[in-house]
C-alpha positions in Angstrom: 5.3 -41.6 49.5 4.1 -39.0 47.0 2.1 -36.2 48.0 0.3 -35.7 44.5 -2.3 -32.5 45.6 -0.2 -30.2 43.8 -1.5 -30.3 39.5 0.5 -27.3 38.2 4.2 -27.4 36.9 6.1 -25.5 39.2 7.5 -22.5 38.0 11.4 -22.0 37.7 11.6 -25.6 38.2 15.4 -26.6 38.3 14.8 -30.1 36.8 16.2 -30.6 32.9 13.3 -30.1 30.5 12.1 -33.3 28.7 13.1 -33.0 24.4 10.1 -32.3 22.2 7.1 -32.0 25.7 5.1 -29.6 26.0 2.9 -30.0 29.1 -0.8 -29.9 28.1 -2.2 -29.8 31.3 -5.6 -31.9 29.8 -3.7 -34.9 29.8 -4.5 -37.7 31.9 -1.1 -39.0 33.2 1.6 -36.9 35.0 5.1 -37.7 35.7 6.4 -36.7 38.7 9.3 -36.2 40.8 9.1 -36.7 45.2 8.7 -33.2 46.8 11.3 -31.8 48.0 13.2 -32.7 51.2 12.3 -31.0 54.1 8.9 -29.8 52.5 6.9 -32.6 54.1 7.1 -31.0 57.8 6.5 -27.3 56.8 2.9 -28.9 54.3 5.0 -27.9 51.9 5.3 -31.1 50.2 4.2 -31.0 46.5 5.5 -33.3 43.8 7.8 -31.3 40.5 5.5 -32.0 37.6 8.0 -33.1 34.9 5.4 -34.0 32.0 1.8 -34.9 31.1 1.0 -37.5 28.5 -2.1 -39.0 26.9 -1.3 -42.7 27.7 0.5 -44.7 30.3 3.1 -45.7 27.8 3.7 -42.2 26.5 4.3 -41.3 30.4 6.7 -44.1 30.8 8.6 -42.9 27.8 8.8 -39.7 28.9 10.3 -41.1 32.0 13.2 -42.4 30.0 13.7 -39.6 28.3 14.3 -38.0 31.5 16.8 -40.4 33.0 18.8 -40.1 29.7 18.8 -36.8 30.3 20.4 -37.2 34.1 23.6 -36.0 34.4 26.6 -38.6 35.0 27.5 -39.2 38.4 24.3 -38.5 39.7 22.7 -41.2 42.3 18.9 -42.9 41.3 15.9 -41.0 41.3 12.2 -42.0 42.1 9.7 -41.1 39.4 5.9 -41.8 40.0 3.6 -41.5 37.4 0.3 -40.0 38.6 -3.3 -40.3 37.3 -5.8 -37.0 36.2 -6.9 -37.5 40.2 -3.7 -38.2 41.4 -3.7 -41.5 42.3 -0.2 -43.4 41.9 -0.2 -45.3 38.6 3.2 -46.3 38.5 6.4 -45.8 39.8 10.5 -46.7 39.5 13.6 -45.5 40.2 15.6 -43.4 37.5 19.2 -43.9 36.7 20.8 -42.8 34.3 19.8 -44.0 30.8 16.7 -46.4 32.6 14.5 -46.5 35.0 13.0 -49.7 37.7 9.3 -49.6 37.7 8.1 -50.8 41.2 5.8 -54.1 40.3 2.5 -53.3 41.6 1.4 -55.3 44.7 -1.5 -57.5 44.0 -3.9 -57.1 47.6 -4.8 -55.4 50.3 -2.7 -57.8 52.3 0.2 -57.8 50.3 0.1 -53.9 50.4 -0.2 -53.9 54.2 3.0 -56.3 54.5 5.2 -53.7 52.2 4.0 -50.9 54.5 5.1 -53.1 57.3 8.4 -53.8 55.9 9.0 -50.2 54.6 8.4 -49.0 58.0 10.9 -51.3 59.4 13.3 -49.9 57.3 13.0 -46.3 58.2 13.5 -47.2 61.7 16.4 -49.1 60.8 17.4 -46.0 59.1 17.1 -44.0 61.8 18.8 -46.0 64.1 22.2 -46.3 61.4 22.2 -42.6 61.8 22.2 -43.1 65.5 24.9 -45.3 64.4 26.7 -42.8 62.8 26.2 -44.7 59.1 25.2 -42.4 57.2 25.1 -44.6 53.7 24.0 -47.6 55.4 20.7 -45.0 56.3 20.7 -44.1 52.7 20.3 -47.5 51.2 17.9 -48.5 54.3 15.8 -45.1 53.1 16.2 -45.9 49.2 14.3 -49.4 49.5 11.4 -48.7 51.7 11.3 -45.6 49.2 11.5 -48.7 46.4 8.9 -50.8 48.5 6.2 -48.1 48.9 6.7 -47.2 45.2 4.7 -50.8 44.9 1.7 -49.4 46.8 0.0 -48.5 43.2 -3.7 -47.3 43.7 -6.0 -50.4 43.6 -7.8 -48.9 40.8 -4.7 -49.4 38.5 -3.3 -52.6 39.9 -4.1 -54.8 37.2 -3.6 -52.4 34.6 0.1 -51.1 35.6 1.7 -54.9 35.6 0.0 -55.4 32.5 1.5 -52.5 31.1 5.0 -53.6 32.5 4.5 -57.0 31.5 4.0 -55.7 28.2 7.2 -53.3 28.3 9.4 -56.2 28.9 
C-alpha cells in the first residue's frame, strides 16, 4: 500500500504544515501520506513525509493534528506511520478532526486472508467502473485501502495494538 523508500520531506509539498513540528530527520517514526496517484506506474511512487517524531504516540498525535487541520468538505485520508527503516507501524484513515487506526492483523494467515480480500475488492472496483459506478468503485477502493492498512510489519504487530489499546 505505501511505497516508503523515499526518507526526505518533499520540497514544495502542498500539504498544510503540522502547528509547532519541525521535522528532525533523526527521529525514528515518520508520518506519511500515500504517494501520489498515478506515480506508482511511472516508479514514481514516494510517500509526502508530513512529520517525524520520537515515539509512536507523538506520531499518532501528530496525525491528529493534521486531520484537525483538513479542510471541511474534504473526503478521508490514509495516514501510515512509518518506522526509521520504513516498515509500516501503523496506519488509519484521517477525517476531519480524527483519524481510524487500521487494527494490526495478528498472523501470517490472517495477513494472507486481508490480501485476499483487498484484492477482491479492487477487482470489484474495477469491474463497477466497467459498470459505470464510479462511487461504488470509490468505496470498493477505500476499504481494501482500509484492509491493507492492517498489514503492519510483523516486527510491530504486537506493539501497535498495544499502543491502540492504550489510546482507547
Amino acid at each position: 500500500m505505501f511505497d516508503a523508500s523515499f526518507s526526505t520531506l518533499l520540497p514544495g509539498s502542498s500539504f498544510p504544515p503540522i502547528p509547532g513540528a519541525t521535522p528532525d530527520l533523526g527521529q525514528p517514526f515518520m508520518l506519511t501520506l500515500p504517494p501520489a496517484v498515478g506515480t506508482v506506474a511511472t516508479g514514481d511512487a514516494h510517500p509526502a513525509i508530513l512529520s517525524r517524531a520520537a515515539t509512536l504516540s507523538e506520531a499518532m498525535s501528530a496525525a491528529i493534528t493534521y486531520a484537525d487541520s483538513r479542510p471541511r468538505g474534504v473526503g478521508t485520508q490514509m495516514l501510515a506511520i512509518l518506522d526509521r527503516d520504513e516498515r509500516l507501524v501503523l496506519a488509519g484513515s484521517a477525517s476531519i478532526g480524527m483519524v481510524a487506526w487500521c487494527h494490526p492483523v495478528r498472523s501470517a494467515v490472517e495477513a494472507r486472508g486481508v490480501v485476499m480480500e483487498a484484492s477482491q475488492l479492487r477487482a470489484e472496483a474495477r469491474r463497477a467502473l466497467d459498470w459505470r459506478e464510479p462511487e461504488l468503485a470509490a468505496r470498493l477502493r477505500h476499504r481494501a485501502e482500509l484492509l491493507e492498512a492492517r498489514l503492519v510489519d510483523p516486527l510491530w504487530r504486537s506493539f501497535a495494538a498495544r499502543a491502540l489499546d492504550l489510546a482507547a
